[in-house]
N, C-alpha and C positions, 0 to 999 in steps of 0.2 A: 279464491276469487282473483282475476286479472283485474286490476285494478284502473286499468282504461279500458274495458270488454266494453262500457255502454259506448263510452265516446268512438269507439272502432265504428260499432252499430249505426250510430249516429252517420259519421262517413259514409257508411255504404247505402245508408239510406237516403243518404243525400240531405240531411239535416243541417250539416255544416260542413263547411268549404273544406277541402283539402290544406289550404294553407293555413288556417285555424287550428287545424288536427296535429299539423309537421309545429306549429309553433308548442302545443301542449308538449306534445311528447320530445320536443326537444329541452323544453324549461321544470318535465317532469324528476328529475333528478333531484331538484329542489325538495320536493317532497319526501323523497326517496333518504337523504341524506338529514333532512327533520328527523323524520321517522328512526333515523337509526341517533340521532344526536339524543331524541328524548328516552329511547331504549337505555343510550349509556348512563343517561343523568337520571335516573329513575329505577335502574335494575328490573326494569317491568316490564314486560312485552307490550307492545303496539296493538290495539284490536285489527281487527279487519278493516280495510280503508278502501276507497272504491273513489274514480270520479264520476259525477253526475256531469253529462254534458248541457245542464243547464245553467240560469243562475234564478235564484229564489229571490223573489220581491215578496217581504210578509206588510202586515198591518191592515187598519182598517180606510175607513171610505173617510178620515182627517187627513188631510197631506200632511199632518206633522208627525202622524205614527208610523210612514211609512218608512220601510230600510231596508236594506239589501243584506242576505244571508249567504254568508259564503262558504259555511260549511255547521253539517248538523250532527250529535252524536245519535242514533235512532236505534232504538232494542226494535229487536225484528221477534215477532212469535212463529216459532218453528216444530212441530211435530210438538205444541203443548209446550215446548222449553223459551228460552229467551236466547239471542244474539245479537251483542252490541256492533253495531257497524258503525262509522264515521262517514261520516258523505262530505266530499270534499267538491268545490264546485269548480266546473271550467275555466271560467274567467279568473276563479285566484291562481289558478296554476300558468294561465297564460300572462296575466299583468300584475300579479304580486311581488313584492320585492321579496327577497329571501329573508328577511326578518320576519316582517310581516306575515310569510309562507307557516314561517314557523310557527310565529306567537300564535294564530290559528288552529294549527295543529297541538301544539302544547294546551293553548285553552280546551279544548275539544278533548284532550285525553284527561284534565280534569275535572271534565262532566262523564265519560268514561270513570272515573275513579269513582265519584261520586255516585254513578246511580248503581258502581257493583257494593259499595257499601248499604244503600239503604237494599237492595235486593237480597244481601247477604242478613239483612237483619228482619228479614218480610215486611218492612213498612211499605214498600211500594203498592197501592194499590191502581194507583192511576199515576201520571208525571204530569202533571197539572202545569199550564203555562196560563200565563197569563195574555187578554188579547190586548192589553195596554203597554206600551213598549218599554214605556220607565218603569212601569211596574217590573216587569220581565227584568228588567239589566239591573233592580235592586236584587230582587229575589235572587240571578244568578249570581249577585258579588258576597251575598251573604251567607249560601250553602256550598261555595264552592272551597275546597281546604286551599292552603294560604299553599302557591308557587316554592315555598321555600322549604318544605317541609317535605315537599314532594323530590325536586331538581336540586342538585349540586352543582351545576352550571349557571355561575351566576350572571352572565350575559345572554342567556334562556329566560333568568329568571328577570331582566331587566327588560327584555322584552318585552313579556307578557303583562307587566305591570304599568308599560310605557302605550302598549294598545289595547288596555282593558282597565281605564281608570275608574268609566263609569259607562261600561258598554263601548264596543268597537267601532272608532267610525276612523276609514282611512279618504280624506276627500280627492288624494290624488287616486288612487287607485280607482274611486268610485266614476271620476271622471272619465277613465279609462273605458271603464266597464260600460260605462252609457255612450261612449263615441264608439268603441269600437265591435258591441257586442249586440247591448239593445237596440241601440239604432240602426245598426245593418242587419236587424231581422233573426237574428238567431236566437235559441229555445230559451223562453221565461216561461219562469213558473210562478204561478201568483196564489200565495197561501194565506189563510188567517192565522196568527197566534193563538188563537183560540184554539185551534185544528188539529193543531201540532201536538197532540196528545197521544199517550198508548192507555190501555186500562188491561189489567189483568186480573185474572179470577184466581182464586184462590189453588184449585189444579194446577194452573200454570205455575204461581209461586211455591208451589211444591216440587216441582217436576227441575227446579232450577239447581242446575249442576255446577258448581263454580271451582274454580281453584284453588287447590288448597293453601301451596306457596304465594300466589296474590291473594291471601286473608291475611295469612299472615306479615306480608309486607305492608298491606295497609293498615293492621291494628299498630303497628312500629310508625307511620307516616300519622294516625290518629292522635297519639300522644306525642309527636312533636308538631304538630298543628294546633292542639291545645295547649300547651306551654308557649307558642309566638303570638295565640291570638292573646292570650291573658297577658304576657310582655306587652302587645299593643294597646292594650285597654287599660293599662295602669303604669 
């Protein structure tokens, strides 16, 4: 997959300005150099990664649930099997800072890790979110395995810990994203958390092919995730 093929799209169809499109693909490098930072600190390939030339506005009809999503990890069902993709959104690649670019990316490969663990053990029967936001960002900081267990990069891992205390909120960048993106008209997508669901049948969870060297790097990453959460807890 080209990984700005939609946002090309987007250009030709006249969805978004030409100088929006030269700004992504000039600050796309960003990504590109994430991507291979968290390959070194992890020994783990990158899933498939793609940009959506939107940005996602999730929550309900409370103005206080409401938040901006700026990138999601999404099993796709494909001929019966599963594919994890990451959708990365426009606006982080054009007004994120490179930290930031990262800790996102980084977070997002540890819900990538996470749902190849429970697929790899067929618990996954559906990936249940929740449509309450606090609820969503406990639930995330509680199944997700601990940054350190995963990355040897400890200014990766300082990141991630520094915009994911209790759920992601960066309020420069959000400002960014509402002067220069929603307000000038460009593509939102407005989702529920509740929505954001996959469900799979039992076939599908059968049909799911995984890798064999990332099992075994994540039963090695399982047992040193368990040895730092019990260090924290005692």
């Amino acid at each position: 997959m080209n990984p700005l093929q939609k946002l090309s799209q987007s250009l030709e169809n006249g969805v978004i300005p030409e100088s929006t499109y030269e700004l992504i693909q000039k600050r796309f490098h960003l990504v590109s150099d994430g991507i291979m930072r968290i390959e070194k600190a992890s020994s783990i390939k990158y899933p498939t990664m793609y940009v959506e030339p939107s940005i996602l506005i999730s929550g309900s009809t409370n103005s206080l649930d409401v938040g901006i999503l700026y990138a999601r990890t999404i099993p796709l069902i494909v001929h019966d099997s599963i594919h994890v993709v990451i959708q990365i959104s426009a606006p982080l690649v054009a007004y994120g800072l490179k930290g930031t670019i990262h800790a996102i990316l980084a977070h997002e490969f540890l819900h990538y890790l996470e749902l190849v663990t429970r697929l790899s053990k067929t618990e996954l029967l559906s990936d249940e979110i929740s449509s309450n936001l606090f609820e969503n960002v406990y639930s995330d900081n509680t199944r997700l395995l601990e940054p350190r267990s995963v990355f040897n990069d400890n200014m990766l891992i300082s990141h991630i810990t520094k915009k994911f205390p209790s759920g992601f909120r960066d309020y420069k960048l959000e400002d960014k994203v509402i002067k220069f993106w929603i307000e000038q008209k460009l593509p939102v997508s407005k989702i529920s958390l509740d929505t954001n669901t996959v469900k799979l049948n039992a076939i599908q969870l059968s049909n799911i092919k995984l890798d064999e060297l990332l099992l075994q790097q994540l039963e090695i990453i399982k047992t040193k995730n368990s040895k730092l959460r019990k260090k924290r807890l005692y």
